[in-house]
N, C-alpha and C positions, 0 to 999 in steps of 0.2 A: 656457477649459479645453481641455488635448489628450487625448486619449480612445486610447485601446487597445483595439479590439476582438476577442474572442476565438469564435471557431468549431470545432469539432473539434480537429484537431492544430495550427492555425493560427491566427498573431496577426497584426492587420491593424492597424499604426500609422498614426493618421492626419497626426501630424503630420512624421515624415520620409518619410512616404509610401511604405514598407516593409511589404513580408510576408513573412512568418516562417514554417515548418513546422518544430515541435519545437525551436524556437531557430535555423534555420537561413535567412539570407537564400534568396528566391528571387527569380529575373528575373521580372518583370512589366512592359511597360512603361507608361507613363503613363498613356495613354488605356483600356487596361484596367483597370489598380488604381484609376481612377476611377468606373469603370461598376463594381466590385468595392465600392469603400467606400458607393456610393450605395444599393445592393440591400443590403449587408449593417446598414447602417445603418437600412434599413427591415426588419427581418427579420417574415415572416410576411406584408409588405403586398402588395400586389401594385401593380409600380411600369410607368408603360406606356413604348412605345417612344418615346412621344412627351416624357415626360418626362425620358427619360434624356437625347432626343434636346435638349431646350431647357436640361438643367443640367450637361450634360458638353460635348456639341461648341458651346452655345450659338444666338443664335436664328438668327445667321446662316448656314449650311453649308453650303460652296462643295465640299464634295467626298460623294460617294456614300455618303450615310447608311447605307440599309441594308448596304449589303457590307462597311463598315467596323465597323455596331455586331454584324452576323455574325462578324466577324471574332475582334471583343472578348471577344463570350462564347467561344466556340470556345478564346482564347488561357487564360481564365478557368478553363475545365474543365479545359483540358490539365495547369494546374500544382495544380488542386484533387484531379485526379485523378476529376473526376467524370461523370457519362453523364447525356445527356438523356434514354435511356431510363427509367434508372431511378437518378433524380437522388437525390445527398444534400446537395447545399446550392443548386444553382440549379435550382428547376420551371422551362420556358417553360408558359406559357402560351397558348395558337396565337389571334392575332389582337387578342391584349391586351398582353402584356411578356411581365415576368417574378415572379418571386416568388421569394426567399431564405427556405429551407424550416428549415436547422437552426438551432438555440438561440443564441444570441450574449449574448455579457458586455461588456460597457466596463467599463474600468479608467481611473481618472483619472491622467495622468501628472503628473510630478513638475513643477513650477510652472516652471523652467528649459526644460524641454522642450514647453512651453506654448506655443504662438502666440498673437497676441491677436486672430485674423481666425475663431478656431474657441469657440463657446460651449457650454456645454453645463447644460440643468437639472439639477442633482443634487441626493444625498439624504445626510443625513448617517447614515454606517453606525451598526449597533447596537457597544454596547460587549462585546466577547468578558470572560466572568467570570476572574478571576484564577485561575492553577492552576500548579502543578509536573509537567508531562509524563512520561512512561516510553518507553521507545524498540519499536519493534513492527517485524514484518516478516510479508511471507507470502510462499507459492511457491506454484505450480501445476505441475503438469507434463503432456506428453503421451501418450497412450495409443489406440489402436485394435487394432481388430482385423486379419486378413488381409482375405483373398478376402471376409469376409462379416463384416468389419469395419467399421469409421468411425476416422475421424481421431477424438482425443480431447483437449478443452482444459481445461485445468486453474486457475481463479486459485490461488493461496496462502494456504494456512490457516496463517496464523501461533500459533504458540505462544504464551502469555502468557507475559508476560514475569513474572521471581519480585516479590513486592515490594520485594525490600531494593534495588530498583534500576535491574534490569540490564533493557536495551532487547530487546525480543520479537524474537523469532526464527523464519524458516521455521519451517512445519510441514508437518500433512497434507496433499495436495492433494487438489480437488477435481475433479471431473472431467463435462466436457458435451463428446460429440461428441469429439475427438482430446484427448487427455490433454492439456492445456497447463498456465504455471506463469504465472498473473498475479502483480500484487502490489500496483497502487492509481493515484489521480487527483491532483492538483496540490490543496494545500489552501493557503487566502487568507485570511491574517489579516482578519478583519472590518475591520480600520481601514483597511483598503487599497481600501476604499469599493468596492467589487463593488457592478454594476448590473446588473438584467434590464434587454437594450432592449427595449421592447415595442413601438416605433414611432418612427422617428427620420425626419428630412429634413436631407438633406446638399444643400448647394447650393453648385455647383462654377462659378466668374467670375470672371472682373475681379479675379482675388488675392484673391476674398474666399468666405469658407465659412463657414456657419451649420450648426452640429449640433444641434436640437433634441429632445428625444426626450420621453414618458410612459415614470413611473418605477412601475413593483408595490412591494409591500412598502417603502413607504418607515416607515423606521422612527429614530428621532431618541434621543440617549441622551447622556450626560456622557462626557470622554474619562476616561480613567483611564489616569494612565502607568504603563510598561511597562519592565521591568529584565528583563536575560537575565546569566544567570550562565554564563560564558566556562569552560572547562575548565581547573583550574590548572595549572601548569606546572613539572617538576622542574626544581633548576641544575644536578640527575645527569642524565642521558640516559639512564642503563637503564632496561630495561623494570620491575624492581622497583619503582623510584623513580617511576615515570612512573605505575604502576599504584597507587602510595600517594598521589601526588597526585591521578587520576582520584578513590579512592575518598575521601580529604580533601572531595574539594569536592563530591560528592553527599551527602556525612553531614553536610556545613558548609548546603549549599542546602536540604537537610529540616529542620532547626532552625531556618534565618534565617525561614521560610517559615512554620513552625510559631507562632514570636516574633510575627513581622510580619503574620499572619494579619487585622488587622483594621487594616492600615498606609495601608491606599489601594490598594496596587501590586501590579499583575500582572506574574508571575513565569514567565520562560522557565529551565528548567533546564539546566545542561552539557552533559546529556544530549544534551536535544534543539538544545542550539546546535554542537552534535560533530555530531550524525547528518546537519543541514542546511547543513555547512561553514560555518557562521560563525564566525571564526578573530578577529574585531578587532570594533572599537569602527564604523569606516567598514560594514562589513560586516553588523551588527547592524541600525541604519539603514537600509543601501540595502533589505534584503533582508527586515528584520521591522519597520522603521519604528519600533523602539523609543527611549525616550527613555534608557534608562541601561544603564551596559555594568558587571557588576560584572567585575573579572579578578585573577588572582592568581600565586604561586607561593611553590613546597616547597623548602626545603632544608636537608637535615641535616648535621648533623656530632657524629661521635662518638652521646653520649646526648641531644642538642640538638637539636630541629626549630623551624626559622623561617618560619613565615605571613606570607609580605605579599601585602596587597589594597590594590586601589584602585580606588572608582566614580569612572566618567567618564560627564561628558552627551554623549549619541554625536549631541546636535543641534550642540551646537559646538565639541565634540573637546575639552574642560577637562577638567580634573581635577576633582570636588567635594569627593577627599576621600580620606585614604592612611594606611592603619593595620599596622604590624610586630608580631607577637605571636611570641614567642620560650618555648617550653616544654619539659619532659620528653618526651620518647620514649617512655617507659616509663608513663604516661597521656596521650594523644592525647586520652582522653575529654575531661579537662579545658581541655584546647587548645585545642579544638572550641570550651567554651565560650565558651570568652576570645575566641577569633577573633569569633565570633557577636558577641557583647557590643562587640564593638570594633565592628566592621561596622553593629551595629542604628544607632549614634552617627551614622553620615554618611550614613546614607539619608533622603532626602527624607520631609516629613511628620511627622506624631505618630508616633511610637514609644514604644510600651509599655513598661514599667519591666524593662530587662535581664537584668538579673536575676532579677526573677521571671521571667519568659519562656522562659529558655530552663535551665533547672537540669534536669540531668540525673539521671535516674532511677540509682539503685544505683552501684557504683564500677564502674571499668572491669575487664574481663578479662584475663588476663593474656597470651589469646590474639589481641586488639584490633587490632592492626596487622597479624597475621596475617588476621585479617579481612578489615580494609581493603583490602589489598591482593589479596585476593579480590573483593571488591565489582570494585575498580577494572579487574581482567583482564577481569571478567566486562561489563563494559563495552562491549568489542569480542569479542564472542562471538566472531565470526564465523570468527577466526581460531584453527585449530583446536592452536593452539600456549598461545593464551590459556587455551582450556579446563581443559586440562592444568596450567597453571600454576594457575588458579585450584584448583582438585580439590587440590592439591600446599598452598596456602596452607590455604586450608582446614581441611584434613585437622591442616596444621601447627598451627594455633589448637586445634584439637581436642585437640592433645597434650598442650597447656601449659594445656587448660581445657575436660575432657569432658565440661562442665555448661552449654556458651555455646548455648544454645538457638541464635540467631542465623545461626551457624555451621556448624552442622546444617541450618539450613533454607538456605543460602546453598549448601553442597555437595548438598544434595537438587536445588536449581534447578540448578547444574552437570548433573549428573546427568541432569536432563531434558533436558538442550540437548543433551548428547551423543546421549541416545536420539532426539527428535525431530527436532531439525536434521540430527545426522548419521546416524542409521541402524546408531546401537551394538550397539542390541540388547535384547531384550527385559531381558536383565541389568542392564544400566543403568538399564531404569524401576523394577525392582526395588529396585535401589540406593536411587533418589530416593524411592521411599515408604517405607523404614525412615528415612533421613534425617530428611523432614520428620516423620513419626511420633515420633520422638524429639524433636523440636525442640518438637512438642505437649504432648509428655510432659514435657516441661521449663519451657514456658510456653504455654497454652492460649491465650493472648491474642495470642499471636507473630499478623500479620495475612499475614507473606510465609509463615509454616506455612500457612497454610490454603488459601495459592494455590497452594501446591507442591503439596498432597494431592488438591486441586482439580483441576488437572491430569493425575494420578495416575489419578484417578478416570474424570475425560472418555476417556484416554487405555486405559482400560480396557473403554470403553463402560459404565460406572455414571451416566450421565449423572443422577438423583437426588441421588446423593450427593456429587456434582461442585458440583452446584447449592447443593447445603446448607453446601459448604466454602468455593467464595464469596460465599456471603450474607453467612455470617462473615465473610469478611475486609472484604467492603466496607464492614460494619458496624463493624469494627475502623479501617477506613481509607478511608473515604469518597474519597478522590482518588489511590486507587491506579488507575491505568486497566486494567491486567493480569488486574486481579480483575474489574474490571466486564469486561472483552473474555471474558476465559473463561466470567463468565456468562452472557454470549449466547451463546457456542458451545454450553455445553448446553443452554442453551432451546432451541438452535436442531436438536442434536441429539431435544430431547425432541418435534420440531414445533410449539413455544407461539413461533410466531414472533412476534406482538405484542411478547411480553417479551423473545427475542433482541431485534429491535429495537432496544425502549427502553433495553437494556441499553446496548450499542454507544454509541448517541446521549447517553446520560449519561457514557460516556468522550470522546466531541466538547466536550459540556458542559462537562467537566470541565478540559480541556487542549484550547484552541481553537488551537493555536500548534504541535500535536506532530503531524506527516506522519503516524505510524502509526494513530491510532485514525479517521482517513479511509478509511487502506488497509483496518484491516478492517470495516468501514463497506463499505464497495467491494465487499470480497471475499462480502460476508454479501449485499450485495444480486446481484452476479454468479451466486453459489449458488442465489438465490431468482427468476433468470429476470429480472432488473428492470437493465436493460444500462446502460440510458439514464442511472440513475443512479448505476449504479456505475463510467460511465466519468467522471461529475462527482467524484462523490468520490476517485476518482485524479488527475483532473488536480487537484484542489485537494491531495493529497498530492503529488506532484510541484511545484507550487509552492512550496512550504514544504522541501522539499528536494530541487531539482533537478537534484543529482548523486548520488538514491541510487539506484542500479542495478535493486536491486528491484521500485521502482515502475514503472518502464519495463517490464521486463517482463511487470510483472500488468496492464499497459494493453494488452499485445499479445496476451498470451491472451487479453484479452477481447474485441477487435479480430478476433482471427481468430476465435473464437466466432461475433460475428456477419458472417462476414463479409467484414470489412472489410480484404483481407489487403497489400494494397499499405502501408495505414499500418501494417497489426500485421511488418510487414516493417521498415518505418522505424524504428519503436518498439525493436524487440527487437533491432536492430542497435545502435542507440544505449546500452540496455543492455549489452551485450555489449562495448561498447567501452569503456562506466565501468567494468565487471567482466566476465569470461569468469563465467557459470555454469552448472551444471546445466540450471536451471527458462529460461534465456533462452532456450541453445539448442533444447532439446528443445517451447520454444514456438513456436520459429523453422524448427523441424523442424518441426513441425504445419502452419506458415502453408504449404510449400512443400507438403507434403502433401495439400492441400486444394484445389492447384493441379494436384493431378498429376505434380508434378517430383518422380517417387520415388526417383531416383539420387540429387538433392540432398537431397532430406530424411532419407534411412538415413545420408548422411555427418555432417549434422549431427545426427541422434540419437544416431551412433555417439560424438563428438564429449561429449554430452552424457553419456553412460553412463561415459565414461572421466573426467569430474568429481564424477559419485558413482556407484561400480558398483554400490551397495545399492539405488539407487531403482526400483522395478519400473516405474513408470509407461513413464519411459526404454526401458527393455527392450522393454516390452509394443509402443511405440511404433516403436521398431526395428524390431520382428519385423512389424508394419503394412508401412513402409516396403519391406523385403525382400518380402514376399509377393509384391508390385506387382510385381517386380523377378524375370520366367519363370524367368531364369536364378541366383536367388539365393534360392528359398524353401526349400533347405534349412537357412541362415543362419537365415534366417526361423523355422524348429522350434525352433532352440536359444535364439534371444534371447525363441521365448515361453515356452519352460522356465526361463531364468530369472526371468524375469518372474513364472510362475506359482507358483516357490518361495519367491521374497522375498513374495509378496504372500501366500499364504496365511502365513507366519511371521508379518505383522504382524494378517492377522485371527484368530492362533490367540492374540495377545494382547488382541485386540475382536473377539468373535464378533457383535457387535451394529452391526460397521459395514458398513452395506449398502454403501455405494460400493465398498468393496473385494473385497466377496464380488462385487458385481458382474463388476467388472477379473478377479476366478478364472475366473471363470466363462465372460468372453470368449478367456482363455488357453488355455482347457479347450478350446475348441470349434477355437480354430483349431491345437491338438492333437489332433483329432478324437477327444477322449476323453468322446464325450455324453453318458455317467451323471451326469459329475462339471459337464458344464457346466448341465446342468439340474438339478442339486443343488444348487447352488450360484446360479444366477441365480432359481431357487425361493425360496430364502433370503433375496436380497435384494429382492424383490419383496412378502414378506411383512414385510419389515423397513420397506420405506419404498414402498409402494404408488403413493407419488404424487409421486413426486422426477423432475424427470424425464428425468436423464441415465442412471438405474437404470432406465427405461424403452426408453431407446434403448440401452442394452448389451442389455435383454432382446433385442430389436429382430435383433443384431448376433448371437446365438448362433440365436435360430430362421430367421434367415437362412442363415443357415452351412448348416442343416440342412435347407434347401431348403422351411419352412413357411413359403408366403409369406402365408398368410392371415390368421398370425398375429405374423409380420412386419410387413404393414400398419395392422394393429390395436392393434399394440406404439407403432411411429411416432405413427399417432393422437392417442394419450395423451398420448406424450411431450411431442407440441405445443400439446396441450390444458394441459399443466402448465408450460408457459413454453419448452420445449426449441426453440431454433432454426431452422425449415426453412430457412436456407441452407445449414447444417452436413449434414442431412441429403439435401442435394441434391448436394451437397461430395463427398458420402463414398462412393468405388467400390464399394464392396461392393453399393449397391442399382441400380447403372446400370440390372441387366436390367430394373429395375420402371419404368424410364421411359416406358413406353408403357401403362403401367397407368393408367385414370383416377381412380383411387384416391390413387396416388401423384404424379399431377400435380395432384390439386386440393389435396393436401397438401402440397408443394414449393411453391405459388402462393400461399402464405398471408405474410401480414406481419405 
C-alpha cells in the first residue's frame, strides 16, 4: 500500500517521494524527505539519532554524520517553516533525536500509485450514512482597534441556507483578536479510509521500505454504493434556461431520494457535486470515489420540455442505463414525476414500486416554473445578479399564484441572503419575515418557512424562538442541514453549547459528503476557542471541495488567530486567487497586521472595504491599520466612523448581540468618545460575561483609557475562556505592558 501523509498545511507522499504545502510542490531533497517521512511516520515517538542514522544513511557511513543529519533537519525546518525554539512539528530532543510533535493522517493511495516494496496495516473505514447535502458557507472578518486596539480575527458565520435548497451563505462574523473572515477544514469521505498514525516505522534500504503502523479507532462496516447527481444541463445557454435546469434537477434529486430512501444508496446531490467542482463521471470517482454518476439535460421548445438522463458506473465509465421523458411545460409537476419514475427503473438494487413512491402532493401551480427557476438562481447566490433574478422569479410565481406558499418562503430566503450576505439592510430582513410569515400562513407545515423565520428570529437576536422555528422544521425535515446549522447557532447563541454541538454534528451526520456542514463545524468550534479542531474540520471541508474560496480563507483566519501567520498568509493568498473577496483580504490584512506591516495591511483592508463598503469589520480594521501609520491617523478617525455607524445599524437590529456591541464600543474609544465606549462595552459584557473575544475588546477600550489594571484583568479572563495569548502578544496596542510581570506570565502561556 502507498500512504499519503498529512500534517498541518502539508502532504508528505511516500510513494513519489513528494511534499506538498496546500497542493504545492516544494524542493526537498532526498536525504531530507527521508529523515522527513521517518519522524513523521513515527508521530509522537521519539526516534534517536542513531536510528535515523542506521535507516536513512544506513549501517555503513563514510561521510560526516552528524553535520550532514544537522544539515537535514535545518533543510526540514526551513521549507516546514518551523523553529526549534518553539517547534510545531519537529521537537529535538538534546542528546536523544527527535520527535514529530503535530497530528498526522495517512491516506491510502490509489492501487496504481502503490509500490509493492511499501506495506501498510490498515483499517477498513466506517460506512458514511446516506444523505442529500445543502450548500453552506461562512466569513469572518477583520477588526481592531488603534493605539489601544488589537488586530481582530474573524471565522465566518454562515447563514442557513433556506430549505427549498439553496447552498448557505456568508454571514455574521465573528470576531477574536483582529477581526478576520475564516471559513473551514478539508472534509474526507469516510471511504477514503482516513488513518490516525499513532506509531509507524519507516525503513529506508536496499530499495526496500516497510511502513508499519498501530491503527485507533478501527472501525469495520458494509460498503454501500454511492451516486452523485451531476447538475443538469440546458441545450439553451441562458441564464433563464440554465437556472430551470439547476432547479429541475434539485426538485428531480428530492423525490428520487425521497422514492429510493430505503434503495441501498448514498446520495450526493447537484448541489453539492457544483460547489466541489465535479463536472464528469472521471471526476466523481477521482475525487468522491463514488460508484455511480446520475447526469442529465433540459431542453425546451415551444410548450415542450425534454429530460434526458443517464446513469453511468464512474468504476468503468459504462452507461447502465438512458431514459428521455418529453412533457408539458405548463405542468413540470408531472414531468418531475415521470423523469423520477423513469430514473427509479435503472438504478441499481430493489426499487420500490414508482409509483407509489413518488406521487405528488396536490396539482401544480400555475406559478411552478417561475419557481423553479428561482430555486435554480438561488443556487449560485453568490452572484449578486442571481439574487435579483431570483427576487424577479419569484415575485413572478406570485403573480400568477399569490397562494404558492412555497414561493413565499423561497423569496423570504432571497431576502435574507440579500440582508445577510450582502449588507441590504435592515429592510430586507423585514421583507424575509413577512415572506416566510405568509408562506406559514398558507402552509404551516412549509419546513423551508420555518427555517426562514428561524433566521429571522436568530437574526433579530430572539434566539428562543429561533430555536422553536427550527425544531420545526427539522421535525418537518429531518435532513435539511440548514435547519439543523441554524439550530446550533441559537443554542449557541443561547450558550447550551452541548446542544449547539450536537446540533452541527447531526448536520455531518446527516450529509457526510457536503464541505459546508464541516465548515460550520469549524467555524462553531473556532468560536468556542477549540483551534485544533476547528482547523480539522476545515481541512476536511477543503478536501471535499478544494476550489472553494471560502474555505481557504476561514483556514486563514484561524491561522492567524493563533498564530500561525506564515501559513494563514499561504492560505488566504490561495483564496484570493480562487476569488478576490472581502473576508480573504481583510483576513489577509490582519495576518500582516499582527506582523506589524501597517502600510501593507491598511492597503489590503483598504482593498477589502472597496469589495463590500457595508462591512464594518473591514472599516474598523482599516482605521487599526492607519492608526499605526503617525502620519495617517486622521484617515484612521474616519474609517472608525464608519465602522462605528454601520455596526451600531446592524445592533440596532440585535440589541442582544454582544460581539457587536462589542466592535461599538472599540470604535468608540478610538474616537475617544468614553461614555459611549463604556456603554456599550458594559453591554456586551453583561450580555456574554464569558465569551472571550468580548473580553479582549473589553481589554482594548480600558486600554485606550490608560486603566491598565483592568486592562490586565480583562486579558486574564479572556485567556482563562480560550482567547489566544499569541494574538494578545501580537497586538500593539499593549507593547507598553511588556515589561509588566503580569502580562509576561500571560503572554507565556500555551
Amino acid at each position: 500500500m502507498g500512504y499519503l501523509l498529512r500534517f498541518g498545511v502539508f502532504e508528505l507522499n511516500l510513494v513519489t517521494e513528494e511534499l506538498r504545502k496546500f497542493g504545492t510542490p516544494i524542493k526537498l531533497p532526498p536525504q531530507p524527505f527521508k529523515v522527513l517521512a521517518l519522524l513523521a511516520s513515527q508521530a509522537g515517538q521519539v526516534v534517536t539519532r542513531e536510528q535515523i542514522q542506521l535507516q536513512v544513511w544506513g549501517e555503513e557511513t563514510y561521510v560526516d554524520f552528524e553535520q550532514g543529519m544537522n544539515q537535514c533537519i535545518k533543510q526540514i525546518r526551513n521549507v516546514l517553516s518551523d523553529s526549534a525554539d518553539t517547534p510545531r512539528y519537529i521537537e529535538t530532543l538534546p542528546r536523544r533525536g527527535y520527535r514529530f510533535i503535530a497530528p498526522v493522517e495517512a491516506q491510502v493511495l490509489p492501487s496504481e500509485q502503490q509500490p509493492s516494496n511499501i506495506r501498510l496495516v490498515e483499517t477498513t473505514p466506517p460506512v458514511p450514512n446516506p444523505a442529500v447535502a445543502e450548500t453552506g458557507s461562512a466569513v469572518v472578518s477583520g477588526q481592531d482597534a488603534g493605539r489601544a486596539t488589537a488586530a481582530k480575527i474573524l471565522p465566518i458565520a454562515h447563514s442557513p441556507a433556506t430549505v427549498i435548497g439553496i447552498p448557505e451563505h456568508p454571514a455574521a462574523t465573528t470576531q477574536a483578536g483582529r477581526n478576520l473572515a475564516p471559513q473551514a477544514s478539508s472534509g474526507k469521505r469516510q471511504d477514503r479510509r482516513k488513518i490516525l498514525v499513532v506509531a509507524a516505522v519507516l525503513l529506508f534500504g536496499a530499495g526496500v521500505g516497510f511502513l508499519t503502523q498501530r491503527l485507533l479507532r478501527l472501525n469495520i462496516a458494509t460498503h454501500r454504493e454511492t451516486l452523485v447527481v451531476l447538475p443538469f444541463e440546458a441545450a439553451e445557454q441562458d441564464s433563464a434556461s440554465n437556472a430551470l435546469a439547476r432547479g429541475l434537477s434539485e426538485s428531480i434529486t428530492g423525490k428520487l431520494v425521497q422514492a429510493h430512501n430505503q434503495g441501498g444508496l448514498e446520495w450526493i446531490s447537484a448541489r453539492e457535486a457544483r460547489d466541489m467542482g465535479v463536472k464528469t463521471d472521471e471526476d466523481a470517482r477521482r475525487r468522491l470515489h463514488t460508484d455511480y454518476v446520475l447526469e442529465g439535460s433540459v431542453q425546451r421548445v415551444g410548450e415542450r420540455v425534454q429530460v434526458s438522463s443517464s446513469l453511468v458506473d464512474s468504476r468503468t465509465h459504462r452507461q447502465v442505463g438512458a431514459r428521455t421523458v418529453t412533457g408539458d411545460a405548463r405542468d413540470l409537476f408531472a414531468l418531475e414525476d415521470q423523469v423520477v419514475e423513469q430514473i427509479l427503473e435503472i438504478l441499481p438494487g430493489e426499487n420500490p414500486p414508482a409509483k407509489t413512491s413518488v406521487s405528488s402532493a396536490g396539482t401544480q401551480s400555475p406559478g411552478y416554473e417561475a419557481y423553479l427557476r428561482g430555486r435554480g438562481y438561488l443556487l449560485e447566490y453568490e452572484k449578486p445578479e442571481n439574487l435579483d433574478s431570483a427576487i424577479a422569479d419569484f415575485n413572478h410565481a406570485l403573480e400568477m399564484d399569490p397562494n404558492f406558499a412555497p414561493a413565499h418562503a423561497g423569496l423570504g430566503q432571497a431576502y435574507w441572503i440579500g440582508y445577510d450576505l450582502f449588507n441590504k439592510g435592515k429592510q430586507w430582513l423585514d421583507q424575509s419575515a413577512s415572506q416566510c410569515q405568509q408562506a406559514l400562513q398558507l402552509d404551516a407545515n412549509l419546513a423551508e418557512a420555518h427555517t426562514c423565520m428561524g433566521n429571522f428570529y436568530s437574526a433579530s437576536g430572539k434566539y428562543e424562538k429561533a430555536v422553536q422555528e427550527f425544531r420545526r422544521s427539522v421535525e418537518l425535515d429531518a435532513d435539511d442541514a440548514s435547519a439543523w446549522r441554524g439550530l446550533g447557532r441559537a443554542y449557541d447563541k443561547l450558550d447550551k453549547t452541548s446542544e449547539a454541538e450536537a446540533a452541527y454534528k447531526k448536520a455531518v451526520e446527516l450529509h457526510p459528503h457536503y464541505w459546508a456542514v464541516y465548515n460550520w463545524l469549524g467555524v462553531f468550534y473556532f468560536q468556542r476557542a477549540r483551534y485544533s479542531e476547528a482547523v480539522d474540520m476545515l481541512r476536511k471541508a477543503i478536501e471535499l471541495a478544494p476550489e472553494n474560496h471560502r474555505l481557504y480563507g476561514n483556514l486563514g483566519g484561524i491561522y492567524v488567530q493563533i498564530g500561525r501567520y506564515d501559513d494563514a498568509i499561504a492560505v488566504l493568498r490561495r483564496s484570493i486567487e480562487l476569488r478576490p473577496t472581502m473576508n480573504a483580504y481583510s483576513n489577509l490584512g490582519t495576518a500582516c497586521f499582527y506582523t506589524h506591516r501597517f502600510t501593507e495591511a491598511a492597503e489590503t483592508y483598504r482593498k477589502a472595504t472597496q469589495l463590500d463598503d457595508q462591512d464594518w469589520l473591514s472599516w474598523g480594521n482599516l482605521g487599526d491599520a492607519l492608526y499605526w501609520i503617525p502620519a495617517r491617523r486622521s484617515e484612521a478617525a474616519q474609517a472608525y466612523q464608519t465602522a462605528r455607524k454601520l455596526a451600531s445599524a446592524r445592533l440596532s437590529v440585535n440589541p442582544n448581540d454582544a460581539s457587536t456591541a462589542a466592535d461599538v464600543a472599540v470604535y468608540s474609544a478610538m474616537l475617544d468618545d468614553k461614555h459611549a465606549a463604556l456603554v456599550n462595552i458594559n453591554r456586551a459584557l453583561s450580555l456574554a460575561p464569558e465569551n472571550g473575544d468580548v473580553l479582549f475588546r473589553a481589554a482594548l477600550v480600558y486600554n485606550h483609557f490608560g486603566e491598565d489594571d483592568q486592562t490586565l484583568a480583562s486579558l486574564k479572563k479572556a485567556v482563562e475562556h480560550g482567547f489566544p495569548p499569541a494574538t494578545i502578544r501580537d497586538t500593539p496596542d499593549f507593547d507598553h505592558l511588556h515589561n509588566t510581570p503580569a502580562y509576561v506570565t500571560l503572554v507565556a502561556k500555551k
